[in-house]
C-alpha positions as CSV (number, residue, x, y, z in Angstrom):
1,X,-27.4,-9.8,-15.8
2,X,-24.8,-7.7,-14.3
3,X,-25.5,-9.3,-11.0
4,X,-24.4,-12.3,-12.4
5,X,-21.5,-10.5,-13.9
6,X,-20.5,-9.3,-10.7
7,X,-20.7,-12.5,-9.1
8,X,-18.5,-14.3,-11.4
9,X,-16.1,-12.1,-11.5
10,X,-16.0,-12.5,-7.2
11,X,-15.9,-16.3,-8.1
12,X,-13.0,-15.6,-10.8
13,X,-11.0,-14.2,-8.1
14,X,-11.8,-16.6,-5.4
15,X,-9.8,-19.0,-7.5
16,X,-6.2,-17.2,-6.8
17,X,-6.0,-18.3,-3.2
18,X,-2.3,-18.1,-2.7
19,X,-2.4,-14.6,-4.2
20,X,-5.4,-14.1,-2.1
21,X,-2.9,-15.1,0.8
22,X,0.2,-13.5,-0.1
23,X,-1.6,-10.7,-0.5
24,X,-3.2,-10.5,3.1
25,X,0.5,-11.6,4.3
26,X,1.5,-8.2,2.6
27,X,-1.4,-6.1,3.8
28,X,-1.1,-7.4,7.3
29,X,2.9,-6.2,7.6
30,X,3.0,-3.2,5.7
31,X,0.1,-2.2,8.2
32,X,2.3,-3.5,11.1
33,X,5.1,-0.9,9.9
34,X,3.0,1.6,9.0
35,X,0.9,1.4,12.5
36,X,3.9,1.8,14.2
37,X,5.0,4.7,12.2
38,X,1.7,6.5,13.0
39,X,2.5,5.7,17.3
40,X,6.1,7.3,16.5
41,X,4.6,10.1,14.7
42,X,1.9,10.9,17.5
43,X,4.2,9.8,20.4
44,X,5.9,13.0,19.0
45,X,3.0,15.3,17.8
46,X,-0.4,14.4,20.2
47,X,-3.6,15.2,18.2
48,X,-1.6,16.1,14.8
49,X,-4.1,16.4,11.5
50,X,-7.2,16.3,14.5
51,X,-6.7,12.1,15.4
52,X,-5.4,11.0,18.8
53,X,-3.8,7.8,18.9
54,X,-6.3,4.9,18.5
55,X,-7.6,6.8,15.6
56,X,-4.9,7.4,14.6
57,X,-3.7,3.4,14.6
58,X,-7.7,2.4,13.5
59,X,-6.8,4.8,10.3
60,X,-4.3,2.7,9.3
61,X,-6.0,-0.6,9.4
62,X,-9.0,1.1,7.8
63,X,-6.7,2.1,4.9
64,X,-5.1,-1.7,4.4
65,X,-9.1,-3.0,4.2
66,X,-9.1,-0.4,1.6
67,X,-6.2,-0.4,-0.2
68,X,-6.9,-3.6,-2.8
69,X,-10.8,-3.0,-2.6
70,X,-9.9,0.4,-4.3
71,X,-6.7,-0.7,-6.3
72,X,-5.1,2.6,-5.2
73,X,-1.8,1.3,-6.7
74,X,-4.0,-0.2,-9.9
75,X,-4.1,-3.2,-10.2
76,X,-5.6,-6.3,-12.8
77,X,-8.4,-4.4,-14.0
78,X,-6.6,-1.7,-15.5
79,X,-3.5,-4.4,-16.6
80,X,-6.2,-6.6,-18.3
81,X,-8.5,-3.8,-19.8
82,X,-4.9,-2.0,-21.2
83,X,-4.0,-5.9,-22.5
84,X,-7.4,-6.0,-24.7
85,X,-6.8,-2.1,-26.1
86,X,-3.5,-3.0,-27.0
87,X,-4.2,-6.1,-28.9
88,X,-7.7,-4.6,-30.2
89,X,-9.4,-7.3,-28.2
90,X,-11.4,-4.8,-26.9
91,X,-13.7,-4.3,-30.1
92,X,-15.3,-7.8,-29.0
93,X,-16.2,-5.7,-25.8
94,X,-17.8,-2.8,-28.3
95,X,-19.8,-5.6,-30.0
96,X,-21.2,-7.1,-26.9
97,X,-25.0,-6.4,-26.8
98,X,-24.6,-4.6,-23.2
99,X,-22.5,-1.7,-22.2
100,X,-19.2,-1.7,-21.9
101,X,-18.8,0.6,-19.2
102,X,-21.7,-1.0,-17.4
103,X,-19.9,-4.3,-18.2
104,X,-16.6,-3.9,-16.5
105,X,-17.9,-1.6,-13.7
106,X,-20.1,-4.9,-12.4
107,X,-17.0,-6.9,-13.3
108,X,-14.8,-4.4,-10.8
109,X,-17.4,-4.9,-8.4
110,X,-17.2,-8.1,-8.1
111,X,-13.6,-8.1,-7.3
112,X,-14.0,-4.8,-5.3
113,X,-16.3,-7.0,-3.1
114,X,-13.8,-10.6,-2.6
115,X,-10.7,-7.9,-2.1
116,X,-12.8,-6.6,0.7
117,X,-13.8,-9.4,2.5
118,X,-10.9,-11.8,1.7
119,X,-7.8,-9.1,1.5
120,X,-9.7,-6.6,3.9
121,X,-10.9,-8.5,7.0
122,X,-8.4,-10.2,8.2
123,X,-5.3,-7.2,8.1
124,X,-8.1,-5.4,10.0
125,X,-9.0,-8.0,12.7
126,X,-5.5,-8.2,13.2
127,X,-4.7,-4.6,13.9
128,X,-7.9,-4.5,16.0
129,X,-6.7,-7.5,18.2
130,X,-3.4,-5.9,18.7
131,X,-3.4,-2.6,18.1
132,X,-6.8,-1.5,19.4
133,X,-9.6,0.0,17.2
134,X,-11.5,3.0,17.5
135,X,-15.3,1.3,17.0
136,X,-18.2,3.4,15.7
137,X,-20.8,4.7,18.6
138,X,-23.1,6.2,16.8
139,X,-25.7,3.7,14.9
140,X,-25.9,5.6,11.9
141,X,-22.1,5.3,11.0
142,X,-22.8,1.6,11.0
143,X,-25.2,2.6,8.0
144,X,-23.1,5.5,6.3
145,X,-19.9,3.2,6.1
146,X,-20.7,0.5,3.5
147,X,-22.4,3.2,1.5
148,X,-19.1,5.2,1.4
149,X,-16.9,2.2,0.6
150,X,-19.5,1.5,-2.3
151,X,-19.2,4.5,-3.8
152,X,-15.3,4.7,-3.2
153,X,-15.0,1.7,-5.3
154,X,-17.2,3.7,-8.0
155,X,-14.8,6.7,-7.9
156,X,-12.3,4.1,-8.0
157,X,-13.5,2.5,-10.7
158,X,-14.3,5.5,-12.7
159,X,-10.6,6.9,-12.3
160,X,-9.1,3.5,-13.6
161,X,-11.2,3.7,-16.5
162,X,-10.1,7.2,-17.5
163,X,-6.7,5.5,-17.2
164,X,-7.9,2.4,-19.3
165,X,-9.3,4.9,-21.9
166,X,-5.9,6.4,-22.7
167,X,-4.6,3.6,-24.5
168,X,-7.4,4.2,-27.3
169,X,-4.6,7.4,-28.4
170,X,-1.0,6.3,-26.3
171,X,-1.6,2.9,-27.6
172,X,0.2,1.8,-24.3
173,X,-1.3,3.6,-21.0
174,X,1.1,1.8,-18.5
175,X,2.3,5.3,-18.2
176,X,-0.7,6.5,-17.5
177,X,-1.3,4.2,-14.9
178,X,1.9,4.7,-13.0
179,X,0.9,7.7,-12.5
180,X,-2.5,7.3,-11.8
181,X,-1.1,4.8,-8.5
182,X,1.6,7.5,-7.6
183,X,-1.3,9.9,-7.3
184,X,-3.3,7.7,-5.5
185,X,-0.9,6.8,-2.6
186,X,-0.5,10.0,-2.0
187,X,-3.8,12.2,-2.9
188,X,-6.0,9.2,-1.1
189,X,-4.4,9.7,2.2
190,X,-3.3,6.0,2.5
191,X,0.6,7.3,3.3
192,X,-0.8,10.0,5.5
193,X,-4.1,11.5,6.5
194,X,-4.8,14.3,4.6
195,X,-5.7,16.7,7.3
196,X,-1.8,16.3,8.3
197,X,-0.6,17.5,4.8
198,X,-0.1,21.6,5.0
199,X,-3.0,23.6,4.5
200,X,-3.0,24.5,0.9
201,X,-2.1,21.0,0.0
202,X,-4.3,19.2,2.5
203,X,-7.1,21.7,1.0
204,X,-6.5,20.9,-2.5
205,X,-6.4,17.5,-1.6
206,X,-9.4,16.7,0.1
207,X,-11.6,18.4,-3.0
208,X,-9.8,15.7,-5.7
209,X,-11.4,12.5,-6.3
210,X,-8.3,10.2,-5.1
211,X,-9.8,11.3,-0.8
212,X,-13.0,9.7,-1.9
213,X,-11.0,6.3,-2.2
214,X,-9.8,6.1,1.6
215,X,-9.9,9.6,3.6
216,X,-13.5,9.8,3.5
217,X,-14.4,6.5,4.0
218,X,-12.0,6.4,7.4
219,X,-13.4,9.7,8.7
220,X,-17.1,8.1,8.4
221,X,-16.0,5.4,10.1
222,X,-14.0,6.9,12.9
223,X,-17.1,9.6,13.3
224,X,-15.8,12.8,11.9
225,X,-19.1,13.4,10.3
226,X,-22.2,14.0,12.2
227,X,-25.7,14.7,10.3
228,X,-25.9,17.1,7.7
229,X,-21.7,16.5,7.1
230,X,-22.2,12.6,7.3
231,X,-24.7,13.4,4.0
232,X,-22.2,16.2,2.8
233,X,-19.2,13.4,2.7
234,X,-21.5,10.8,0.9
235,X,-22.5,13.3,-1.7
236,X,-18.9,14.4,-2.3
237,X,-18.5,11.0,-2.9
238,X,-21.6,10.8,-4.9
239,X,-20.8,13.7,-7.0
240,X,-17.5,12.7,-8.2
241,X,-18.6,9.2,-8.6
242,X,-21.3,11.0,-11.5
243,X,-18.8,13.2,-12.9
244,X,-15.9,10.1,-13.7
245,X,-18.5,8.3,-15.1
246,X,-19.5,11.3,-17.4
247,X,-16.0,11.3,-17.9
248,X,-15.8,8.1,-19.0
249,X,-18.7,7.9,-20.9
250,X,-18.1,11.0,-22.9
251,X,-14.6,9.1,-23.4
252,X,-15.7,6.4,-24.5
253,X,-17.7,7.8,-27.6
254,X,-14.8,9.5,-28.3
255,X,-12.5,7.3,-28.2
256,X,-14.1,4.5,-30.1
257,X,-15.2,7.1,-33.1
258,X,-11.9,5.5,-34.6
259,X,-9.7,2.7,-33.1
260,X,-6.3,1.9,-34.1
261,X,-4.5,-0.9,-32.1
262,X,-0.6,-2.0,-32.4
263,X,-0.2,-4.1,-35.8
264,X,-2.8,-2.4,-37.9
């Protein structure tokens, strides 16, 4: 069942083709001036945050792939889901013989996967074509990666949720969602690597659920994690992926213990 779920909702957004293509128009410049900003910055400082310069540049394209498969700004889920709080639409969700949580986290999936390979590819076989990529040489990377963009879109999931959740007491969680994004540009790493940011920052950072979106991810791919640390990165991951969904499940019963919606 939730296979199915997951691949209507890919079909569902298969259907938006010129946002599909606007959106890869956007992906693909915004990488173009953000590529070049990295070759200024490590024209200027060789080897800063431990990259050189094709990782550096290979980052960057990593992160556009990544950017809509994670909705790091937000994005429809949380809009829609926030929509059906508001209006109290969401008790037909509570009444539904399957879980909710379940329900929309195969639903994100779905879209998680189409945002990938219809928003993600083609920004990246750009940048590879004329930019250069740093590729993978060790087989197991090749392996590691789509776990780690799996579970990023869980985190990612599991954060926009929280997020989702909020309305059940603000009544309105657009707040809350701003700033959600604003965390997640810049706690993700998608501005800047996080291993650039100063040490206590860049610590703090790279323990908070927002690097399993898009830092670790791009540091399995461009090899920073060998053996036991290529397992240690997955399970960070893993681990924070568990706890939001806790989270969110603890949340959840909490939240719909009473439900009041605008108008009554």
């Amino acid at each position: 069942m939730y296979l199915a779920i997951a691949w209507r909702s890919f079909r569902r957004y298969a259907t938006y083709r010129a946002a599909t293509a606007a959106g890869v128009f956007t992906n693909t410049v915004f990488g173009v001036v953000l590529a070049y900003t990295y070759i200024a910055l490590w024209h200027a400082h060789p080897g800063v945050g431990g990259y050189d310069m094709r990782a550096a540049v290979t980052y960057v394209w990593l992160g556009q792939a990544m950017l809509a498969t994670t909705e790091v700004f937000g994005g429809p889920f949380v809009r829609e889901l926030a929509e059906r709080v508001r209006k109290g639409d969401i008790a037909v969700d509570l009444y539904r013989p399957v879980d909710m949580q379940a329900w929309y986290l195969a639903s994100d999936a779905g879209r998680a996967a189409f945002s990938l390979l219809a928003r993600g590819a083609v920004p990246t076989a750009f940048g590879a074509l004329v930019f250069g990529f740093r590729w993978p040489h060790d087989p197991a990377v090749w392996f590691a990666y789509p776990v780690a963009i799996a579970l990023a879109v869980i985190v990612s999931y599991g954060l926009r949720f929280l997020v989702v959740l909020s309305g059940f007491w603000l009544l309105d969680s657009q707040g809350v969602d701003v700033l959600a994004g604003a965390l997640g540009i810049f706690m993700s790493g998608m501005l800047l690597p996080l291993t650039v940011f100063p040490a206590g920052l860049g610590e703090v950072a790279r323990v908070l659920p927002w690097s399993a979106l898009l830092q670790v991810p791009a540091d399995v791919f461009l090899g920073r994690y060998h053996g036991v640390a290529l397992l240690g990165a997955l399970g960070f991951q893993a681990l924070w992926a568990v706890v939001l969904l806790a989270v969110g499940r603890l949340t959840l019963l909490l939240a719909t213990r009473k439900v009041v919606v605008q108008g009554g």
